[in-house]
Backbone as CSV, one residue per row, in Angstrom:
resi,resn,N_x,N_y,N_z,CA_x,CA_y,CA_z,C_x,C_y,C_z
1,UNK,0.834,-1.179,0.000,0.000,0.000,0.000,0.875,1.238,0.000
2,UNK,0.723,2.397,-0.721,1.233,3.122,-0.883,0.521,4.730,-0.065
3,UNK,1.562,5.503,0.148,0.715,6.132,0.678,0.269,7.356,-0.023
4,UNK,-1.142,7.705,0.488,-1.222,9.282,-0.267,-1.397,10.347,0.481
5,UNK,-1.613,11.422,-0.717,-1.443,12.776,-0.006,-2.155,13.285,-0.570
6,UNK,-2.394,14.135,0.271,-3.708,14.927,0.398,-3.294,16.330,0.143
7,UNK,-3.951,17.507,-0.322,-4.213,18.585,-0.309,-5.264,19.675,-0.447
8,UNK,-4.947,20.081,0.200,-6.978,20.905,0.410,-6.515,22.218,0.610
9,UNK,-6.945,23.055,0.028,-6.865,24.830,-0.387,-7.876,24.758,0.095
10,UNK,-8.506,26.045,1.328,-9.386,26.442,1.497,-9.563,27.931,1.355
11,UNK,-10.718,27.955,0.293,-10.792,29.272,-0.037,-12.241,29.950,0.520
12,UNK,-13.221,29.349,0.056,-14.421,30.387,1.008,-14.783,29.477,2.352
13,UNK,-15.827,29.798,2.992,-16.673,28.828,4.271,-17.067,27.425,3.406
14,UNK,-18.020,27.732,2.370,-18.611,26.573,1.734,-17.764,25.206,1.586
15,UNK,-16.390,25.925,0.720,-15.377,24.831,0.731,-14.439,23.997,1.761
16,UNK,-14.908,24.938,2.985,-14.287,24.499,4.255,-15.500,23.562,4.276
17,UNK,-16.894,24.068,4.927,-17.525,22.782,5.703,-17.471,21.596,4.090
18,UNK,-17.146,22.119,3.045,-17.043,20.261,2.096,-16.254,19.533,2.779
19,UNK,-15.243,20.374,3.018,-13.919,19.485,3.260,-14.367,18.702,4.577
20,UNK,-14.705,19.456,5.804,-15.203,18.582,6.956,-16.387,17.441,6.555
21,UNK,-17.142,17.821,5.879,-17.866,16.659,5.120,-17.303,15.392,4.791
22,UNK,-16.809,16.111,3.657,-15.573,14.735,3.278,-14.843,14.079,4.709
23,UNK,-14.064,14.720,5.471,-13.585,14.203,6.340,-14.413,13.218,7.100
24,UNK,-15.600,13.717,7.370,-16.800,12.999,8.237,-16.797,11.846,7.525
25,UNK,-17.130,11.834,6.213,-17.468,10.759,5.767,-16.221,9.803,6.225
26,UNK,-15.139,9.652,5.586,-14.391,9.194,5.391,-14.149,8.524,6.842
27,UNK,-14.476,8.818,8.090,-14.229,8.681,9.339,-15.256,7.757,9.512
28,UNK,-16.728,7.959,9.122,-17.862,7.087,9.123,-17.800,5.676,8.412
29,UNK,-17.143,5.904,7.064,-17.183,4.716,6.176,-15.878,3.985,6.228
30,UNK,-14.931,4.468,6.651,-13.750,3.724,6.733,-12.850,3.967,5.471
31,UNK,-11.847,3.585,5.084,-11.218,3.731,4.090,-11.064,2.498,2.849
32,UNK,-11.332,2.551,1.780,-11.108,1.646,1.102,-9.985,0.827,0.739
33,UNK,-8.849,1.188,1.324,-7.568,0.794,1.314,-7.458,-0.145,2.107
34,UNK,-8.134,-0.069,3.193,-8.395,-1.485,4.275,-9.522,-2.637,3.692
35,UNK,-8.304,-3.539,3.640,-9.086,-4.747,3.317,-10.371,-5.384,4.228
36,UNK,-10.135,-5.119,5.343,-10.941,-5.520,5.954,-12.739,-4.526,6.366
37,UNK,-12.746,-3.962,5.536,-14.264,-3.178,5.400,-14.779,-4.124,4.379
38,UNK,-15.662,-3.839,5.266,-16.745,-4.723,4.935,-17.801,-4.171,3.996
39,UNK,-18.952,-4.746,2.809,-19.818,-4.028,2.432,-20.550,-3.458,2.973
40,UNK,-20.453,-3.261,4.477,-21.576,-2.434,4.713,-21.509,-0.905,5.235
41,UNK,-19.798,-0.978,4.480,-19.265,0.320,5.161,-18.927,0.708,3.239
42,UNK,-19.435,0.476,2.525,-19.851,0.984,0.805,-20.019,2.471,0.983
43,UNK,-18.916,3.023,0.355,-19.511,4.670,0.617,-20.792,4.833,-0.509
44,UNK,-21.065,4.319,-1.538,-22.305,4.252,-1.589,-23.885,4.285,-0.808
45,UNK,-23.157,3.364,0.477,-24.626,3.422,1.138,-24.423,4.501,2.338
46,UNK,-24.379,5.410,2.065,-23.619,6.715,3.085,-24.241,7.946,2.357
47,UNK,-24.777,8.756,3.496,-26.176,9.371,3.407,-25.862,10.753,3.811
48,UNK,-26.488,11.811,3.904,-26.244,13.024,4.609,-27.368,14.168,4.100
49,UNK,-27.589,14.615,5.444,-28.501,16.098,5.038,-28.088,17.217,5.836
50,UNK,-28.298,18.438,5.910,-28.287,19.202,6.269,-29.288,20.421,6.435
51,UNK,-29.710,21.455,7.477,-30.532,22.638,7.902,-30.096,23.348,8.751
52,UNK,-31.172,23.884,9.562,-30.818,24.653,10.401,-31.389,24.246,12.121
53,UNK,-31.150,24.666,12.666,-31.736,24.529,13.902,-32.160,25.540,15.072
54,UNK,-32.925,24.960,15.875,-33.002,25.640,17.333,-32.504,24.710,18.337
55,UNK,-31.949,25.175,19.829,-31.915,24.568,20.834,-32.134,25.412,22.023
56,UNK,-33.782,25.301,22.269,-33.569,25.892,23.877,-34.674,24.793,24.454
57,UNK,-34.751,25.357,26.037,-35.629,24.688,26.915,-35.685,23.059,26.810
58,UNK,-34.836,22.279,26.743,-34.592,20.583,26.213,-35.512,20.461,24.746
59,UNK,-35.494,21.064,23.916,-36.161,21.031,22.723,-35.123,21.639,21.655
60,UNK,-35.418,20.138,20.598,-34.373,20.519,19.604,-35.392,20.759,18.223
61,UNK,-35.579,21.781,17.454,-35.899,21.765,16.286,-34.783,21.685,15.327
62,UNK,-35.335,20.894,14.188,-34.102,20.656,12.915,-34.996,21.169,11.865
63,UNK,-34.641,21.617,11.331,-35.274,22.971,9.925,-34.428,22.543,8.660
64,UNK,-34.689,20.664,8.351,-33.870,19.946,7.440,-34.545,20.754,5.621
65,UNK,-33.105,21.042,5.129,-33.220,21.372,3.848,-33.357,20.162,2.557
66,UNK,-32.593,19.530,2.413,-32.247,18.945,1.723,-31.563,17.612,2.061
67,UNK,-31.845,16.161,1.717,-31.656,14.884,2.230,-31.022,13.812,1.047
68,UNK,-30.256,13.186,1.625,-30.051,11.976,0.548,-30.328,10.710,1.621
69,UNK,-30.459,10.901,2.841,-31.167,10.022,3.903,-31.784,8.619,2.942
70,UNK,-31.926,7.413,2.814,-33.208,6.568,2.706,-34.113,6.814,3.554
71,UNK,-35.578,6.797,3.137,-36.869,7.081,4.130,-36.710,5.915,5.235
72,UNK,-35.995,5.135,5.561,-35.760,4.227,6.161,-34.437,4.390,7.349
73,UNK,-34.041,5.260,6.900,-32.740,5.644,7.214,-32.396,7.112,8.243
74,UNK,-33.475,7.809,7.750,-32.613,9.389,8.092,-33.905,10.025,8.541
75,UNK,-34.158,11.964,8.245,-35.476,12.772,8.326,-35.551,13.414,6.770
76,UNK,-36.795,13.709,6.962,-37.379,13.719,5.917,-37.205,15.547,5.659
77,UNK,-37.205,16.216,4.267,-37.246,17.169,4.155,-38.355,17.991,5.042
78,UNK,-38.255,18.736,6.217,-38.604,19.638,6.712,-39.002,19.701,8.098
79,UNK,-39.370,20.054,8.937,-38.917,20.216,10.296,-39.526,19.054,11.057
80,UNK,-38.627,18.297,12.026,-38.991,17.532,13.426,-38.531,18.134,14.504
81,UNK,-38.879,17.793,15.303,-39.097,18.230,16.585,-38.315,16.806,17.873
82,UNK,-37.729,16.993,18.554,-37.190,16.272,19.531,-37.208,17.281,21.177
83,UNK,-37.501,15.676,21.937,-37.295,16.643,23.343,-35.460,15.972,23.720
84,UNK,-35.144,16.728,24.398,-33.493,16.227,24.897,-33.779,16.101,25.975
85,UNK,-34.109,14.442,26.083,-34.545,13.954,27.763,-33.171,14.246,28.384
86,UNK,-31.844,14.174,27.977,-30.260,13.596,28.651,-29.566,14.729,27.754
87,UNK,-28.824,15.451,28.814,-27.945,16.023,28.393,-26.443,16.726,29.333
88,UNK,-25.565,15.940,28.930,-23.817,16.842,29.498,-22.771,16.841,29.008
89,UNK,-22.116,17.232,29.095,-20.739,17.469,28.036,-20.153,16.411,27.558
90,UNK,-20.644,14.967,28.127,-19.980,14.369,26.760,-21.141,13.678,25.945
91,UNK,-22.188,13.407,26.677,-23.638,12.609,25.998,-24.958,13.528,26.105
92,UNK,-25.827,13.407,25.055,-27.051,13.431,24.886,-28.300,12.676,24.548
93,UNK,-29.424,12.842,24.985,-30.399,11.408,24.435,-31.569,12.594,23.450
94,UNK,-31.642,12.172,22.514,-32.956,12.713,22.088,-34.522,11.893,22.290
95,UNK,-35.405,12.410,22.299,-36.768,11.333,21.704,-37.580,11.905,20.897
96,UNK,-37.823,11.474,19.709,-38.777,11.870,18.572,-40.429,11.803,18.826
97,UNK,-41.044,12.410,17.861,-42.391,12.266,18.028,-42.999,10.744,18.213
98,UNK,-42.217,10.033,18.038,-42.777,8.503,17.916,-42.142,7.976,19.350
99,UNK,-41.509,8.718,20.097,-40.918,8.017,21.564,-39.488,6.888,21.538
100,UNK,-39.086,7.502,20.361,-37.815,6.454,19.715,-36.407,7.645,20.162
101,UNK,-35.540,6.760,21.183,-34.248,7.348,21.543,-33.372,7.493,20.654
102,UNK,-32.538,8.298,20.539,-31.382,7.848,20.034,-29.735,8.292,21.100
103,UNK,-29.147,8.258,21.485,-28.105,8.553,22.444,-27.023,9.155,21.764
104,UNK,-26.446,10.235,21.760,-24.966,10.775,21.323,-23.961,11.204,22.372
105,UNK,-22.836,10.183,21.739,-21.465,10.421,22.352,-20.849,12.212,21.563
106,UNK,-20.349,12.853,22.137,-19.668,14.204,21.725,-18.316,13.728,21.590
107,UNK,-18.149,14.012,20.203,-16.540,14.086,19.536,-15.764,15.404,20.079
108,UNK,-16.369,16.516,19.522,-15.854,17.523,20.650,-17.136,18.843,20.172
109,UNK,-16.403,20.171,20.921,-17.192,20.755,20.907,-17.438,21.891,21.817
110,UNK,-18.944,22.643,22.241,-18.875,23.496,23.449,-19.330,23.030,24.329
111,UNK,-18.703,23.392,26.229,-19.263,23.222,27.236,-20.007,23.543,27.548
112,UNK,-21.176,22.338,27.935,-22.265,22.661,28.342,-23.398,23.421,26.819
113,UNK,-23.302,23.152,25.477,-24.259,23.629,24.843,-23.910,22.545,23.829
114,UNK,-24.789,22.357,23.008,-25.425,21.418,21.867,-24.000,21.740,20.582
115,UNK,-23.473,22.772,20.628,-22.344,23.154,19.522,-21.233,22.396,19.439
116,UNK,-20.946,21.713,17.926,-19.824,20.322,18.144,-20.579,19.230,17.503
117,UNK,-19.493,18.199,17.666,-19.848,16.997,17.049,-20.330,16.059,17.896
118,UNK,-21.428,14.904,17.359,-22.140,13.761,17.957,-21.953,12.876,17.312
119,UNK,-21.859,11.359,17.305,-21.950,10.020,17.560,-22.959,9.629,17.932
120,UNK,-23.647,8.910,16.713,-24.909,8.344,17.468,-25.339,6.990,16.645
121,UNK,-26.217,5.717,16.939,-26.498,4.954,16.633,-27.810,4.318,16.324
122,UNK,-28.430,3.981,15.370,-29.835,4.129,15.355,-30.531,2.952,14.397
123,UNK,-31.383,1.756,14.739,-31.591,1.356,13.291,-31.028,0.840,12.920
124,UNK,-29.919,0.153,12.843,-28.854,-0.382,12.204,-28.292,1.056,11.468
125,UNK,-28.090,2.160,11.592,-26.955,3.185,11.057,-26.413,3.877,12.277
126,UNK,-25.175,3.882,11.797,-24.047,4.991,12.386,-24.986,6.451,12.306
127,UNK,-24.240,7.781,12.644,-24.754,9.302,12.155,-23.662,9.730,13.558
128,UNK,-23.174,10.907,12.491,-22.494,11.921,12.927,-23.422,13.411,12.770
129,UNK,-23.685,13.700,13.797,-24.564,15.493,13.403,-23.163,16.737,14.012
130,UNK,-23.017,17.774,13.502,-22.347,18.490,13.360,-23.613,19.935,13.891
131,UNK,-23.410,20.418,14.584,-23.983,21.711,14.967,-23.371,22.906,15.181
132,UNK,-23.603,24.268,14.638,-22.283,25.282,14.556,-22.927,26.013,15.165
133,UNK,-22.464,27.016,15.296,-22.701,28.537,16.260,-23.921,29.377,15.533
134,UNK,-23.856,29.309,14.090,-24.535,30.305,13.004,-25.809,29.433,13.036
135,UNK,-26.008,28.333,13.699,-27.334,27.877,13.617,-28.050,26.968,12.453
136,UNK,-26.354,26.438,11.858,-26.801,25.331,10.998,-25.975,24.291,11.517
137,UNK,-26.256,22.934,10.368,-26.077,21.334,11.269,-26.100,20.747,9.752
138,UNK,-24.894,19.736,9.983,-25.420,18.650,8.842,-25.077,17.659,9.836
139,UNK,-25.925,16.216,9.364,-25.558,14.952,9.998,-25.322,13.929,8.628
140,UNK,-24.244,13.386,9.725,-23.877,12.684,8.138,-24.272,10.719,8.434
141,UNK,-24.879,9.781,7.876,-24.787,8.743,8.299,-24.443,7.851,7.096
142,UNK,-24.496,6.083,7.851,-24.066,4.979,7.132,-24.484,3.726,7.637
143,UNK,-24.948,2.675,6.767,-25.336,1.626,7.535,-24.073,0.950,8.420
144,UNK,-25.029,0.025,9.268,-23.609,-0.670,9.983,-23.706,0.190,11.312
């Protein structure tokens, strides 16, 4: 195996959060250079949307734009609603309108507020959600 190299010019915001995109992914699905991934880590089957959000009073609104989610998989173009039964600096629990948990570990991020990265497991998929200061979020997921 040989190794490669990478280079990334960052010139506006847009091309920055691609690049963290890309990175996400690549962290989610594993690398194809390792023999040992499995099909179910196919960056094919690797999903992502992005919006905007609110977070106050244990209530999370997501103000989702645009999805490549499976309806099986992810949310659907336009707003859900979650209460945040669990929340501290390194975990959170959400519950959806249907009473379905999901739990996130924090990659990193701010103390004590929702801003930063999550780890979470759901369904048989991985998901990484990303939440920024300006009040947008993409989550990125994958089966497995």
């Amino acid at each position: 195996m040989g190794m490669k190299r990478r280079t990334v010019i960052v010139v506006t915001r847009s091309l920055c959060v691609l690049c963290v995109v890309l990175l996400g992914l690549v962290s989610i699905i594993g690398s194809n250079d390792d023999p040992a991934v499995d099909s179910s880590n196919d960056p094919s089957q690797s999903f992502g949307l992005h919006g905007t959000f609110t977070y106050a009073d244990d209530t999370l609104v997501l103000e989702i734009n645009e999805t490549t989610f499976p309806s099986d998989a992810g949310l659907p173009v336009g707003t859900e609603i979650f209460a945040v039964t669990s929340f501290s600096d390194q975990s959170m629990t959400w519950t959806n309108e249907r009473y379905e948990e999901i739990s996130w570990t924090r990659q990193y991020g701010t103390f004590d507020q929702i801003i930063g990265a999550w780890d979470g497991r759901f369904g048989g998929y991985r998901y990484s959600v990303y939440f920024h200061e300006d009040g947008t979020f993409f989550m990125l997921g994958a089966r497995g």
